[in-house]
N, C-alpha and C positions, 0 to 999 in steps of 0.2 A: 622520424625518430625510431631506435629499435626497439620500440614499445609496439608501435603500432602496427608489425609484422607479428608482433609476439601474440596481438591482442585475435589478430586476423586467425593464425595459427590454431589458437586454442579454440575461438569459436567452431572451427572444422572440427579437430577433436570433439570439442564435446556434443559438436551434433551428431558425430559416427557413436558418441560410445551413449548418448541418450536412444538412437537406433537400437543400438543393441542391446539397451536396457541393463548396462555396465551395472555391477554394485559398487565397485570397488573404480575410482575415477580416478585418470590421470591429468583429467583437464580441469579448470579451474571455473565456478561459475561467470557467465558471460551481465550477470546484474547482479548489484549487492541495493539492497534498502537498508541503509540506516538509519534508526531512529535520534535523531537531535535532543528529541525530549519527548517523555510519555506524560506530561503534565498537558493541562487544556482549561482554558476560560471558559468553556462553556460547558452544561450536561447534558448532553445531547441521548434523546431518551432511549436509545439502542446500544449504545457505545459500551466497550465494559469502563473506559474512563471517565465517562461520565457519567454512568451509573454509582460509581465508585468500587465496581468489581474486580476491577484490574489488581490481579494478584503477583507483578512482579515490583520488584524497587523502582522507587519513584526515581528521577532526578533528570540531570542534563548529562549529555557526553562532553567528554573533557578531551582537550583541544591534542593532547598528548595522544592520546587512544586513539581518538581516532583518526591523527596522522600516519599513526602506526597502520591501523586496517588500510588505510590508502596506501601507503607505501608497499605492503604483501599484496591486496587484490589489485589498485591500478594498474599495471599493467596490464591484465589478463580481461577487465571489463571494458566493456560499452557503456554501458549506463549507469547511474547512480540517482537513487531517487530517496530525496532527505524527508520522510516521512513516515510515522504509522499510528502511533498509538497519540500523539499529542499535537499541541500547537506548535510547529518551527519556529515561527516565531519570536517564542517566547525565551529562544535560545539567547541569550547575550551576543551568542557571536556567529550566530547564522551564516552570514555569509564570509566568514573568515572559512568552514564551512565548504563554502560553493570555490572559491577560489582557490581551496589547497587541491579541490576535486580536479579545477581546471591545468593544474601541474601536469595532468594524466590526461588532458584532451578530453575528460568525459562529460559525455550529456548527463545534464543535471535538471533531475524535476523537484519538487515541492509540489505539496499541498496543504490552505489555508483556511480558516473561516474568515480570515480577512478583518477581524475585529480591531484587531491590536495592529498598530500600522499610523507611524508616523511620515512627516515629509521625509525626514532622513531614511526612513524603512522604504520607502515607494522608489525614492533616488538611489537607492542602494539594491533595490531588486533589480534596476537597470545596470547597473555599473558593474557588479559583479560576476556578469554573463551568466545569468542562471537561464536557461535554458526553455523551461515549461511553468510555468503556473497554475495551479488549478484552486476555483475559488469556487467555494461552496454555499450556494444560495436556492435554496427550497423554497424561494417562493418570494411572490412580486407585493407582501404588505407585508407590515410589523406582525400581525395575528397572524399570517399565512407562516413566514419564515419561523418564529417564536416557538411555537408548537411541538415542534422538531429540536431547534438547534436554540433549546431551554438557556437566557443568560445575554443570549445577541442580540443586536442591533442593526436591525434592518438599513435602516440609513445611515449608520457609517458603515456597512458593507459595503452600501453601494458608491458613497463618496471616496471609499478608497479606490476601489475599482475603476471609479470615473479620472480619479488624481492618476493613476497608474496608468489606464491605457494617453492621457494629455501629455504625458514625462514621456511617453514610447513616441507621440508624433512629437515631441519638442522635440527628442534628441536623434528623431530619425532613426528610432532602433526597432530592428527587426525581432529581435529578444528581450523577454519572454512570452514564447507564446503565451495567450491569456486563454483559458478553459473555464468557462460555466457552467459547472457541473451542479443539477438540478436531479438531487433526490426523490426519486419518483414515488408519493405515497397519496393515501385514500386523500386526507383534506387536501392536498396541494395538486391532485393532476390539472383539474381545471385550470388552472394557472401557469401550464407546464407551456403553450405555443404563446403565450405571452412573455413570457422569460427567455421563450426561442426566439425571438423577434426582438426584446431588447438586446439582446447579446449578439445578435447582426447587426445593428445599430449602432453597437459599442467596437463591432472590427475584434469580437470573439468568438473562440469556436465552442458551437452548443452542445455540452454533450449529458444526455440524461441516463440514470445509472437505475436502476431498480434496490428498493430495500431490501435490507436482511434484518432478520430477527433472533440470529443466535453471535452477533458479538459479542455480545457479553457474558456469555457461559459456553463457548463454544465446545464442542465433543464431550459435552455433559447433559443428558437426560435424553428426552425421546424430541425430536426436531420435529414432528406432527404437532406434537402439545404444545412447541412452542409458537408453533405457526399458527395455532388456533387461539393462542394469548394474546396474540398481535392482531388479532383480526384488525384492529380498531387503523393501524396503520400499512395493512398490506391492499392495494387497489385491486376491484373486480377484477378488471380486462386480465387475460392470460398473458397480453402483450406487455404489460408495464406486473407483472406479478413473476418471481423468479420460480414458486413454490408448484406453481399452475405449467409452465413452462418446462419446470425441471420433470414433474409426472409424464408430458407430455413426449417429452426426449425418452425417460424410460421404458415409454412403453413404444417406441422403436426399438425394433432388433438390431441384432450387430451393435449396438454403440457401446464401446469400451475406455472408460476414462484413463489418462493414464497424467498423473502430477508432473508436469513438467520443472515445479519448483524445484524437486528432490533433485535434478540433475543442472539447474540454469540456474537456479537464484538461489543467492542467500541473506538472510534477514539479521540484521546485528541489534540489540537494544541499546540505549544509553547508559548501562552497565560493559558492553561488551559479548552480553550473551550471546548465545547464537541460538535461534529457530528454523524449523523447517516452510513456516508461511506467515503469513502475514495475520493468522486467525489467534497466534497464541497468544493468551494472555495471564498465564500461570510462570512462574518462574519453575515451574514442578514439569514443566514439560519441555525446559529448552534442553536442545541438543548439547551445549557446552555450556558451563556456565559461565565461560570468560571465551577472550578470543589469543590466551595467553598461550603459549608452545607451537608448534610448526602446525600451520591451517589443515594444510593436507590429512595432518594427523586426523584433527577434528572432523573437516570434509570425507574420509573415511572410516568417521568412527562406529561401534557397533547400531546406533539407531539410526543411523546415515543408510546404512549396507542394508538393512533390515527395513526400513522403509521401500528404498529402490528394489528390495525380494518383493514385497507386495505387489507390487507390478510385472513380476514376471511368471506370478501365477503358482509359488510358490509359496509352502507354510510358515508360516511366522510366528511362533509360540512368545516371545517380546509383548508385553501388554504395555503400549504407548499410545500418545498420541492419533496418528496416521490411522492405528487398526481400527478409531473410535469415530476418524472423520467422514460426513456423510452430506457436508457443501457441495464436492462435485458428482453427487447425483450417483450414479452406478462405477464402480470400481472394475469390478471382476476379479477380483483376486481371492485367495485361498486363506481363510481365517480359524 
C-alpha cells in the first residue's frame, strides 16, 4: 500500500530531525496514544483518576473524531495504543476502535484491569486483531491485589484472563499477545516470582513495572515530599524502587535526558486534546485543546517548539508544563 512507504519515509525523517533536535518538524509522530475513555471502575490509590484528581473532561471518544485522527495520522504511524487515563473497556465500542486502526495496518495495544469483560468482550478481543494486551494484576490474593487496585476483583481478573488465553488456544490465535503486568510495591513484592510463574503457566509474558507516586498531581509540588508520603507503597530494594534508581543514574556523569515524546509521540484525550505525555492530567496543560485545524499547525505550535528548545540547551522564558517536569530524572537544559 502507499501508506506504508509513506509510513517508512517519515520514520527516517523523523529520526534525522529528533538528531538534530529540530523545533520546528516536518515529520509527523511515528505513535499516537489515544485515550478511548478517561473514566475507570476502580480507585486505584496513585491514579489521578482514581483518586478523583483528574482535572480534564470526563467522557468517551466519539467514533467520528476519532476516525478523523486516524485518517490525518494513519498513515504516518506505526503503532497506536488505545490507552491512558481510564478503562478501554468501558468504551461501548472499543474495538470498532481497533478495527478502523487496522484500515492503516497499525499495531494496536490496550491496557486493562480486566474487571469488566464478558464472553462477548474476550471473543471480541480475538476477532478484532488487537494486537497486545496488558492486564494488570498486583498480586496473587484478593487482600494482596485490593490494596492497590481499590474496587477489583481478584478472581474475576484472573477468570477473565484464564477465559482469554482458552479463546487464544481454541481459535489458534497468535493475537493478542497477553502481558502481566505486576505493579511492583512494598506489600505485594513477595508475591511478585509467584505471579512470574503463574503467568508462564498461562503462555504470558511477565512483565513487572515499578511504582510511581506523582500521578496524580504531576509537575505540582516538590517530588522528594511526595516520595516520602508514599513511603508506605514504594519498596526498599533500589532495584524494584524508581526514586532510589533514579538518584542513582544522577549521580553518574554525562547522563543527559532528552524526551523523546516531544518529537515521536503524541497523546490525544477523549475530547480530542492533545498533550505532550502521558503524565498530564490538567486540561490547563494540553498543548491544543481539540485536535481541530491542520495537525502540523498544532505539531508546531508555540509550546511544541518551546519544549523541543528545552532540549537543546537553550532558554525558555514559556512557564509550562515540560519546564516543571522532574520524572526523567536530569534534564540539562537551560531554565
Amino acid at each position: 500500500m502507499a501508506f506504508r512507504a509513506k509510513r517508512f519515509l517519515n520514520r527516517i525523517l523523523n529520526r534525522i530531525e529528533f538528531a538534530l533536535r529540530r523545533e520546528r518538524l516536518w515529520s509527523y509522530p511515528t505513535l499516537a496514544i489515544i485515550d478511548p475513555t478517561n473514566v475507570c471502575n476502580l480507585k486505584c490509590a496513585l491514579c489521578a483518576t482514581g483518586r478523583g484528581t483528574l482535572r480534564m473532561e470526563k467522557g468517551h471518544i466519539d467514533l467520528a473524531l476519532y476516525r478523523k485522527i486516524i485518517d490525518t495520522l494513519g498513515p504516518y504511524l506505526y503503532e497506536l495504543c488505545l490507552f491512558n487515563w481510564g478503562e478501554p473497556f468501558l468504551h461501548k465500542d472499543f474495538f470498532a476502535l481497533v478495527r478502523y486502526a487496522k484500515k492503516y495496518a497499525l499495531r494496536t495495544d490496550t491496557s486493562t484491569n480486566f474487571n469488566v469483560a464478558t464472553g462477548e468482550t474476550i471473543r471480541e478481543i480475538v476477532d478484532s486483531g488487537l494486537d497486545s494486551l496488558t492486564v494488570s494484576i498486583d498480586g496473587m490474593s484478593q487482600e494482596t491485589y485490593s490494596k492497590y487496585r481499590v474496587g477489583g476483583d481478584f478472581d474475576v481478573v484472573m477468570s477473565n484472563l484464564r477465559a482469554l488465553v482458552e479463546e487464544k488456544k481454541r481459535r489458534n490465535s497468535a493475537t493478542p499477545e497477553i502481558v502481566f503486568r505486576f505493579l511492583v510495591m512494598k506489600h505485594n513484592v513477595h508475591e511478585m516470582e509467584a505471579a512470574r510463574r503463574l503467568a508462564e503457566e498461562l503462555g504470558c509474558r511477565f512483565k513487572k513495572k515499578t511504582i510511581r507516586v506523582d500521578m496524580w498531581n504531576f509537575g505540582e509540588g516538590n517530588i522528594e515530599e511526595q516520595v516520602a508520603l508514599a513511603a508506605e507503597w514504594l519498596p526498599e530494594e533500589t532495584r524494584f524502587n524508581r526514586y532510589k534508581k533514579r538518584d542513582e543514574k544522577r549521580a553518574k556523569k554525562g547522563r543527559v535526558h532528552v524526551c523523546k515524546d516531544l518529537w515521536q509521540r503524541v497523546f490525544i484525550s477523549p475530547q480530542g486534546g492533545i498533550y505532550p505525555c502521558c503524565n498530564i492530567w490538567k486540561d490547563s496543560d494540553l498543548f491544543s485543546d481539540s485536535f481541530d485545524g491542520d495537525f502540523k499547525t498544532i505539531w508546531n505550535n508555540e509550546k511544541y517548539r518551546m519544549a523541543r528548545r528545552l532540549f537543546r540547551g537553550k532558554k525558555v522564558d514559556l512557564d509550562f508544563i515540560c519546564k516543571r517536569c522532574y520524572e526523567s530524572g536530569s534534564h540539562h537544559y537551560v531554565s
